[in-house]
N, C-alpha and C positions, 0 to 999 in steps of 0.2 A: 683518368676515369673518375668520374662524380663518387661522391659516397654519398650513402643514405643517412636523410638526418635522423638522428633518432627519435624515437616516440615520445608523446608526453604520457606520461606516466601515473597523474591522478587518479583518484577511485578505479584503480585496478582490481577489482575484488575478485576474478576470477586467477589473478597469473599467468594469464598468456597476451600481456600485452610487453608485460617483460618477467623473468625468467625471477624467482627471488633471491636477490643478490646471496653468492655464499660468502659469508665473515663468521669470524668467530666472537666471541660474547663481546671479544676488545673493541671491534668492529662497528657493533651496534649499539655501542654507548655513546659516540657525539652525536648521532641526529636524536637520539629518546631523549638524550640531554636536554636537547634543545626543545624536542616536543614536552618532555615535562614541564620546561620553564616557562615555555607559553600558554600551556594550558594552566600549570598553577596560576599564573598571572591575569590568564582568564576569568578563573575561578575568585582568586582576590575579586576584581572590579563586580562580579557577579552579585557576589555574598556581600559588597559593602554598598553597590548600589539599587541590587532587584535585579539587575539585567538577565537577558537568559545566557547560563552558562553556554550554548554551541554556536552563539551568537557571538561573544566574545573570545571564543574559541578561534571561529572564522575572521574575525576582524585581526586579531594576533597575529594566525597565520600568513593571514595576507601582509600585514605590516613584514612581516620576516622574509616572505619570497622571495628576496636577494640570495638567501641564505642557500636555496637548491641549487644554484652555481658549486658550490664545495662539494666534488665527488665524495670527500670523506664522511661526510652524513646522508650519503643515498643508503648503502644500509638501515640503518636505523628509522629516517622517514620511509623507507619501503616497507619496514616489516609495521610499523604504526599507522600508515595509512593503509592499509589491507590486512594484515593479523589479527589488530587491537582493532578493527571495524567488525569482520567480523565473528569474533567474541562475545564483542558487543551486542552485535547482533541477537545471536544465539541469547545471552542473556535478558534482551528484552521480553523474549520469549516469557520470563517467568513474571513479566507484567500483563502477562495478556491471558485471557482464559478463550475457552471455547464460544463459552456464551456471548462473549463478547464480539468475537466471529461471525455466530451464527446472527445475531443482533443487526449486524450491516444487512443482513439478507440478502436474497440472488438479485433483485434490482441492480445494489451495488456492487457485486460480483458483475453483472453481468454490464455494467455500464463502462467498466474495467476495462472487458474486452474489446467494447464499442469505441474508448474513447484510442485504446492502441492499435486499434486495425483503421482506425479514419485518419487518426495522426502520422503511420506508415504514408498509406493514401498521400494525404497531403503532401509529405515530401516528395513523393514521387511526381505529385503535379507538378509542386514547383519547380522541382529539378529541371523537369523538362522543359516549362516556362522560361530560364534562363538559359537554355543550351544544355542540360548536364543530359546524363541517358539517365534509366530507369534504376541501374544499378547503384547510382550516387543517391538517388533520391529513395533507395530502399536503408540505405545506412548514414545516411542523413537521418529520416524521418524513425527511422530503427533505436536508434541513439537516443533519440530526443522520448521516442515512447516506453522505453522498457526499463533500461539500466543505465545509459549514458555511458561512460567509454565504453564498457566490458561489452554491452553490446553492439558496440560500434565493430570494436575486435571480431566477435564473434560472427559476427555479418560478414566482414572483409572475409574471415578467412574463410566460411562457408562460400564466397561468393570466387574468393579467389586473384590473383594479380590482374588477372588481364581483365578483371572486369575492376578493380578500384586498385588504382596504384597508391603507393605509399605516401605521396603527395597529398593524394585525395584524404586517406585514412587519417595522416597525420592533422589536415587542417580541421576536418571532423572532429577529433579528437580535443583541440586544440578550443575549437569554439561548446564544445562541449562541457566541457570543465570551465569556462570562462560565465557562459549562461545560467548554468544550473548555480555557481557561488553566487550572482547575480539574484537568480529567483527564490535562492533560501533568504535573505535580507528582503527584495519585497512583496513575496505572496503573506506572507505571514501581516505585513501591514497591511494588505490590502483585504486580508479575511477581518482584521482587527476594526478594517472602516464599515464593514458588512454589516460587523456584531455577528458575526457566524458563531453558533453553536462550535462545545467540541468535536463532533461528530461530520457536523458539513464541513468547517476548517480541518480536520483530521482528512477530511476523503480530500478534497480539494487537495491540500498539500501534498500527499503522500500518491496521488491519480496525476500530480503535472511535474513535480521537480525531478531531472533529468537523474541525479545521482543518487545511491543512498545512503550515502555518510549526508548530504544536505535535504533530501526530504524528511529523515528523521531528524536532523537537527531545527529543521525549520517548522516540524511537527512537535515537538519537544519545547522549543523556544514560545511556541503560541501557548500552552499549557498542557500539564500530563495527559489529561485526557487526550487531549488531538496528539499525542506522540505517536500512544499507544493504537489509536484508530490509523493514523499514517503510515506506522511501523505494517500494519495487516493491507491496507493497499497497497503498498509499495510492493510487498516482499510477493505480493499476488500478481503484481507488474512483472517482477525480476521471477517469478514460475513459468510464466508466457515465453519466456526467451526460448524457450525448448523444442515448442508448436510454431512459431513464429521462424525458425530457423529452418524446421522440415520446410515450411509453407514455401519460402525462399528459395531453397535445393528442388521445390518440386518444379517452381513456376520461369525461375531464373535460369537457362543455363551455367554451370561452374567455369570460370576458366582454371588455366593454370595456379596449382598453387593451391588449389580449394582444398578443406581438409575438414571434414566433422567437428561442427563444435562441440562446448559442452552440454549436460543434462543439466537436469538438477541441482544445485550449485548445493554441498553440503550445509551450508549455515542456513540457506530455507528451510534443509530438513531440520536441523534442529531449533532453530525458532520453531517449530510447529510441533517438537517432539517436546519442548520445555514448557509451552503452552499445554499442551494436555497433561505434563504434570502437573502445573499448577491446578489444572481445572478439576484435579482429587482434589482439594483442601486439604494434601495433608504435607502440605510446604511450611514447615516453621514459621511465625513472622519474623522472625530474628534472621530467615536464612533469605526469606523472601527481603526486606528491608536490608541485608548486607549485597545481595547482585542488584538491586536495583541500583546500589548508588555505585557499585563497579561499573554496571552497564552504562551508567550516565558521563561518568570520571573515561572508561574506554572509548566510548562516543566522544567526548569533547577531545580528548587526544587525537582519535582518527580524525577528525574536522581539524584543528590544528597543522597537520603534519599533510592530509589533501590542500590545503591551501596555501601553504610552504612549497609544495610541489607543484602548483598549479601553474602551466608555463604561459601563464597569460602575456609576456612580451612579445612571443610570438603572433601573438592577433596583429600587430602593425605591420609583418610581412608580408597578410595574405589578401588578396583581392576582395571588392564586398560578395561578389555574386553568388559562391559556396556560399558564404555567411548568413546571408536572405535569406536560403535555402533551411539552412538550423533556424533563424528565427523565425523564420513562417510555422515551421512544424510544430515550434516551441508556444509561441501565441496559439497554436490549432491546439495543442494541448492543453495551456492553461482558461483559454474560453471552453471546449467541451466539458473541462472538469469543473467550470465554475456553473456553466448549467445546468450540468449535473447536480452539483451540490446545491443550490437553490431550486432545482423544479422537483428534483427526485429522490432527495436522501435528508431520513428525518422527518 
């Protein structure tokens, strides 16, 4: 009897793509180990040469990816690449005010929703284009528009076995994590060839990169201002996953195995509950100024420890034809948002 291979397990922000490993504190000290020392090492080359700190983050990690072969630091990389994200998360919150929210205006709100319901779209054509059914091309192009794995997860298991098997999910998954480290390194230069404002390079980034440990980092890495503009489209992307998953269950039959996804993902709500603190003025700068550099230090760790995990060897196993399918979606992505951001934001 075959066994199932296992998942890959990158930017899992939700937890139900694997279960969070139980250890005790002994447990999850050789992967933070290892994620500390990359990320401090990050942070060196950062502070001696300008580089952006999740930049270097991600370049370490990747340098280290050997290192997820060692069950003995799944622990520790599981609970850093999804706990200490986010956190982080939650505390960029107290970078951001409402005003600043309201600022994007419904345009960009609403371009949001245009550029994830054409990007779905998209993969469903091309799925078809090469042979796949509707069901591939809905968690293909799912993946690529909302949250990248979590949404992938969240898709399969709304949609059910008999319509994506574990095959499917996994190569998904697989090219998902591999794309998204990919376009946090070059959206960011290609806003930087633009000369984009931080407002168009904040939508743009934060409206096309597949993950959000790398849209904010690759938001962050272009300058503060575009983190914090990135950080509010993103997390307005990863809101979507909720309406997007009904839409699915209404249009899709379920096969076997289908199950309710999740809501609301808690760290959106509090990103947006720490955001209206801040938006009293009456946040210390002292307290404001100590989470901002946690949130930054927990970000560059979550980036570190998703790219240590990232099971990019597995891309030589799998066929191109699913793979066209992710980067058709993924280019349908990053052209809508880049029109976006030059014809209509700003």
């Amino acid at each position: 009897m075959q066994t199932k291979r296992p998942l890959p397990m990158a930017a899992d922000l939700y937890g139900d793509i694997e279960p969070s490993p139980k250890s005790t504190w002994r447990g999850y000290l050789p992967g933070l180990l290892i994620v500390l020392l990359g990320t401090l090492a990050a942070g060196f080359i950062s502070d001696r040469y300008g580089a952006p700190l999740t930049l270097m983050a991600l370049l370490f990690g990747l340098a280290l990816n050997f290192l997820s072969a060692d069950s003995r630091l799944t622990p520790g990389l599981a609970f850093a690449s999804r706990s200490l994200l986010r956190w982080g998360i939650v505390l960029v919150g107290l970078r951001i005010t409402f005003g600043q929210i309201v600022d994007l205006g419904p345009m960009a709100l609403l371009c949001v929703v245009v550029i994830v319901a054409a990007t779905i779209g998209i993969g469903i054509v091309m799925a078809r284009r090469f042979g796949f059914d509707a069901a591939f091309g809905t968690l293909a192009g799912g993946a690529v528009a909302i949250c990248g794995a979590s949404a992938a997860m969240a898709l399969a298991t709304t949609l059910g076995e008999r319509r994506i098997s574990q095959a499917q999910l996994t190569l998904v998954l697989v090219g998902i994590s591999a794309m998204s480290a990919t376009a946090m390194v070059l959206y960011p230069i290609a806003a930087h060839a633009l000369h984009f404002t931080d407002l168009k390079a904040g939508f743009l980034l934060g409206a096309s990169i597949h993950d959000v440990a790398q849209a904010l980092g690759a938001g962050y890495s272009y300058s503060e201002g575009a983190g914090q503009i990135a950080a509010i489209v993103k997390l307005t992307r990863v809101a979507l996953l909720a309406p997007a998953l009904a839409i699915v269950a209404l249009f899709l039959p379920r096969g076997t195995g289908a199950a309710k996804g999740p809501g609301m993902p808690w760290f959106v709500v509090g990103f947006f509950v720490m955001a209206g603190i801040n938006s009293t003025g009456f946040v210390p700068v002292m307290v404001a100024t100590g989470a901002e550099k946690l949130a930054g230090g927990l970000l560059a760790a979550a980036v570190t420890a998703t790219a240590i995990r990232s099971p990019l060897s597995q891309l030589l196993e799998a066929g191109p034809k699913p793979l066209l399918v992710i980067l058709a979606a993924t280019i349908a992505a990053f052209a809508l948002s880049l029109a976006a951001a030059m014809l209509l934001i700003g």
